[in-house]
SELUM-315196 format. One line per 3 residues: number of its first residue (from 1); their letters; for each residue x negated, y, z negated of C-alpha. Coordinates in Angstrom, 1 decimal, always signed. Example, Ala and Ser with C-alpha at 12.3 -4.5 7.8 and 13.67 -1.06 7.14 Angstrom:
BEGIN
1 = AS = -12.3 -4.5 -7.8 ~ -13.7 -1.1 -7.1
end
This chain:
BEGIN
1 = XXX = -174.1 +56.4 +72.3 ~ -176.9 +56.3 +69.5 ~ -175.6 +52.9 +68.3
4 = XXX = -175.1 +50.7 +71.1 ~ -177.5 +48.3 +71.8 ~ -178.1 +47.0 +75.2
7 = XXX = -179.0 +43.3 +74.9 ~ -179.7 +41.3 +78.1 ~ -178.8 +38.1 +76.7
10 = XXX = -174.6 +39.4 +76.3 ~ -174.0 +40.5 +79.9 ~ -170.7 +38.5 +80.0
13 = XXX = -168.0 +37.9 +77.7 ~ -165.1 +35.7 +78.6 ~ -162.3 +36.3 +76.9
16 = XXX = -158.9 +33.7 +77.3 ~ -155.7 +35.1 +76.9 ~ -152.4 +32.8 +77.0
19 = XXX = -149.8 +35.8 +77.5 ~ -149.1 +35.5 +73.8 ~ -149.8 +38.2 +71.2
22 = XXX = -151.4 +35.9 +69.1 ~ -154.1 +35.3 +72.1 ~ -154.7 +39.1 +72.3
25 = XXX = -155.9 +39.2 +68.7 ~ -159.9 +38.2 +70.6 ~ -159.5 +41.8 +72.3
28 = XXX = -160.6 +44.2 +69.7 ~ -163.3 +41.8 +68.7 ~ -164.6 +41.8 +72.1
31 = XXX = -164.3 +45.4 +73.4 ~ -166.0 +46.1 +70.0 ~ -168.8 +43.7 +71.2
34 = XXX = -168.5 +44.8 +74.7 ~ -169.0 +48.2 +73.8 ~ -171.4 +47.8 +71.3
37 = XXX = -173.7 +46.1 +73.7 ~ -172.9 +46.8 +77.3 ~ -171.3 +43.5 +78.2
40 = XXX = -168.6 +42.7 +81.0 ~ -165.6 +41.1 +79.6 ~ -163.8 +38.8 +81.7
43 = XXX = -160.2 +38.2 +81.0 ~ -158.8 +34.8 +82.4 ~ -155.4 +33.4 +81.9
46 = XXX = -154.7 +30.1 +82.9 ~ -151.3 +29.4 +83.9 ~ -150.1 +25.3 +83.2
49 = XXX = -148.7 +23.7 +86.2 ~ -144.8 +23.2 +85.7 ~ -145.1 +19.8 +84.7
52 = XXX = -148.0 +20.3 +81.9 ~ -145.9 +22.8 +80.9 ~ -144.0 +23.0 +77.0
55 = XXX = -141.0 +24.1 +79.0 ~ -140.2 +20.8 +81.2 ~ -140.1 +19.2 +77.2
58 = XXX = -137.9 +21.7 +75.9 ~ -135.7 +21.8 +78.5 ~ -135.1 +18.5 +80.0
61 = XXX = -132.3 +20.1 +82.7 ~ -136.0 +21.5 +84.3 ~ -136.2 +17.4 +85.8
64 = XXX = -133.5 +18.6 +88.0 ~ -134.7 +21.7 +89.5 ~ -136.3 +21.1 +93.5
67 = XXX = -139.9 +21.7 +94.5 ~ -138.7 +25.6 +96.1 ~ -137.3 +26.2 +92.4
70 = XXX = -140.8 +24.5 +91.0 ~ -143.0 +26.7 +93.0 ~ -141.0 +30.0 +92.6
73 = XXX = -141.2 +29.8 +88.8 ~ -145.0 +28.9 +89.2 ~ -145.6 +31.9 +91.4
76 = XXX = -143.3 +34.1 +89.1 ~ -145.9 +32.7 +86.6 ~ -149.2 +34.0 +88.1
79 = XXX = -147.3 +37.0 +89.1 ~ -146.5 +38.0 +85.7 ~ -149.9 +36.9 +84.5
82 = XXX = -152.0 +39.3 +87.2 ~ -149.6 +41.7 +85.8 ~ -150.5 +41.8 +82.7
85 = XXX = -154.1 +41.1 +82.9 ~ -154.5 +44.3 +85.5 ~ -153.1 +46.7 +83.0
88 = XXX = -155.0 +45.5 +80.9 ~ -157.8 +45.7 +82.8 ~ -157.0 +49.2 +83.5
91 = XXX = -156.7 +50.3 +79.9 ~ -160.1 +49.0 +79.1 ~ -161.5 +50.4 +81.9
94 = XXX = -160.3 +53.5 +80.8 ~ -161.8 +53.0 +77.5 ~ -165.2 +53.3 +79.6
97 = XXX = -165.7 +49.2 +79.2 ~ -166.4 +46.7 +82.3 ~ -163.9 +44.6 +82.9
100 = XXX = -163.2 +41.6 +85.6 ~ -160.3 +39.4 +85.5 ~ -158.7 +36.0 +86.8
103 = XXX = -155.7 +33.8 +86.7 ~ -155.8 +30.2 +87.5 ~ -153.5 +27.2 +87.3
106 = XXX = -154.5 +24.0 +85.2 ~ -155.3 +22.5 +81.6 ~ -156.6 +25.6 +79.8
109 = XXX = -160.0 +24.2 +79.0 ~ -160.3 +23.0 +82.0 ~ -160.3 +26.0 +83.7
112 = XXX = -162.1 +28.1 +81.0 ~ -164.9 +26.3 +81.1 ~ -165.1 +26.8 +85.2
115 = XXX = -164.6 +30.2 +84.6 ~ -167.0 +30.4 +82.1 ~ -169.5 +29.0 +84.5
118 = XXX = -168.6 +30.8 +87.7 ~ -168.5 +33.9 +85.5 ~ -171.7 +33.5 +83.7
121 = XXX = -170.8 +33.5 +80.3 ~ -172.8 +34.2 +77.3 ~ -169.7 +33.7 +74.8
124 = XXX = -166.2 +33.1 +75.1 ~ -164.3 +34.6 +72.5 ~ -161.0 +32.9 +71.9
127 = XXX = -158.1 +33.6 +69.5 ~ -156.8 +30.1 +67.9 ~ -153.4 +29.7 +67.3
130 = XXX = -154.0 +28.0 +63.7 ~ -151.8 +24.8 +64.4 ~ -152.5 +21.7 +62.4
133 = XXX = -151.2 +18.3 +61.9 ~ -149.0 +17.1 +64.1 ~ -148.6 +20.1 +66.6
136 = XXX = -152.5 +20.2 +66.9 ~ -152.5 +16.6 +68.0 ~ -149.1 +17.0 +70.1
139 = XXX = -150.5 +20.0 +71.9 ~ -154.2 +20.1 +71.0 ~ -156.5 +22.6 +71.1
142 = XXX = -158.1 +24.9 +73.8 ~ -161.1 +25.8 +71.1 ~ -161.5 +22.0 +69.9
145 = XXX = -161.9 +21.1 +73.4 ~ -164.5 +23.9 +74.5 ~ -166.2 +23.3 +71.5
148 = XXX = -166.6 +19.7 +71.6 ~ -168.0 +20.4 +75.7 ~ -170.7 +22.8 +74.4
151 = XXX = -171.7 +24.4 +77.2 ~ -171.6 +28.3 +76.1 ~ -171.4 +29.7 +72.6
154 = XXX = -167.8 +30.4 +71.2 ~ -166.8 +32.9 +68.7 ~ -163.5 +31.6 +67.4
157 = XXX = -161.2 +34.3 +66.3 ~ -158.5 +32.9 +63.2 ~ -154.5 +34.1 +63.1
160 = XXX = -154.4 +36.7 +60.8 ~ -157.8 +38.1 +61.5 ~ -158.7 +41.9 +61.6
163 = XXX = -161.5 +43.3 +64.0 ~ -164.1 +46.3 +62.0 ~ -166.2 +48.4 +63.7
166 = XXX = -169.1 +46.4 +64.2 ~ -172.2 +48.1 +61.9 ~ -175.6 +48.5 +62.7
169 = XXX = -176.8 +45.4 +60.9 ~ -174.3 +43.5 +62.8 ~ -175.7 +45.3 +66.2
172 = XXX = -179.3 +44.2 +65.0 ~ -178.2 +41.1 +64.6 ~ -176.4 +40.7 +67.5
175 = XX = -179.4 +42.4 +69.5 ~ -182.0 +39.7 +68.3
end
């Protein structure tokens, strides 16, 4: 293609997805990128461990279930997850894009930030959810927390956003 720029300094872009549409708003942004520069995106999903998880609060019957129950719904989890993240793998793929993908089981920024170093990553490009007040303090935030550890650059994608082809300034800019 006689705009894509190969730039060796975005060989890897991580990209988190949570299973929720909101999450998958990052995508376009990054197979734009990915395209536009030749990058590998690697999708991760990080699956909470039962008791982390929003559900055990909701639903206060969950303290009853036994440890089978527990690691069925865990494993039905991950299942679910590799799931989703292979077809979507395989659509992008399709697409002509490289794509790698992983599910792991922790806190989410936790794990990303593993991932992001076993992986390589130039940039993780993350969807935030756009909760404030009380909700961001109940349940914090994936992006604060990456943020605040610094390690590789983010590109933080808003609710609501909407992805444009990315222009040639934009490629010279990301190129430099």
């Amino acid at each position: 293609d006689e705009h894509s720029v190969r730039n060796e300094n975005l060989r890897t872009i991580l990209v988190p997805l949570d299973g929720s549409p909101l999450s998958e708003t990052a995508l376009p942004y990054a197979t734009e990128l990915a395209a536009g520069t030749g990058a590998t995106l690697a999708l991760v999903r990080v699956i909470d461990p039962f008791w982390q998880a929003a559900f055990v609060a909701e639903v206060p019957e969950s303290v009853y279930l036994s440890q089978q129950q527990i690691e069925e719904l865990e494993e039905q989890s991950r299942a679910e997850a590799r799931a989703a993240l292979d077809a979507m793998a395989t659509q992008l793929r399709s697409d002509g894009l490289r794509v790698v993908w992983e599910v792991r089981s922790g806190r989410p920024a936790d794990e990303i930030a593993r991932v992001a170093e076993t992986t390589d990553a130039d940039l993780i490009l993350i969807s935030t959810h756009g909760r404030g007040g009380f909700r961001r303090w109940a349940f914090g935030s994936v992006t604060n927390e990456l943020l605040h550890r610094g390690t590789t650059p983010i590109l933080a994608i808003p609710p609501g956003a909407h992805a444009r082809e990315i222009t040639e300034p934009a490629r010279s800019a990301i190129a430099s």
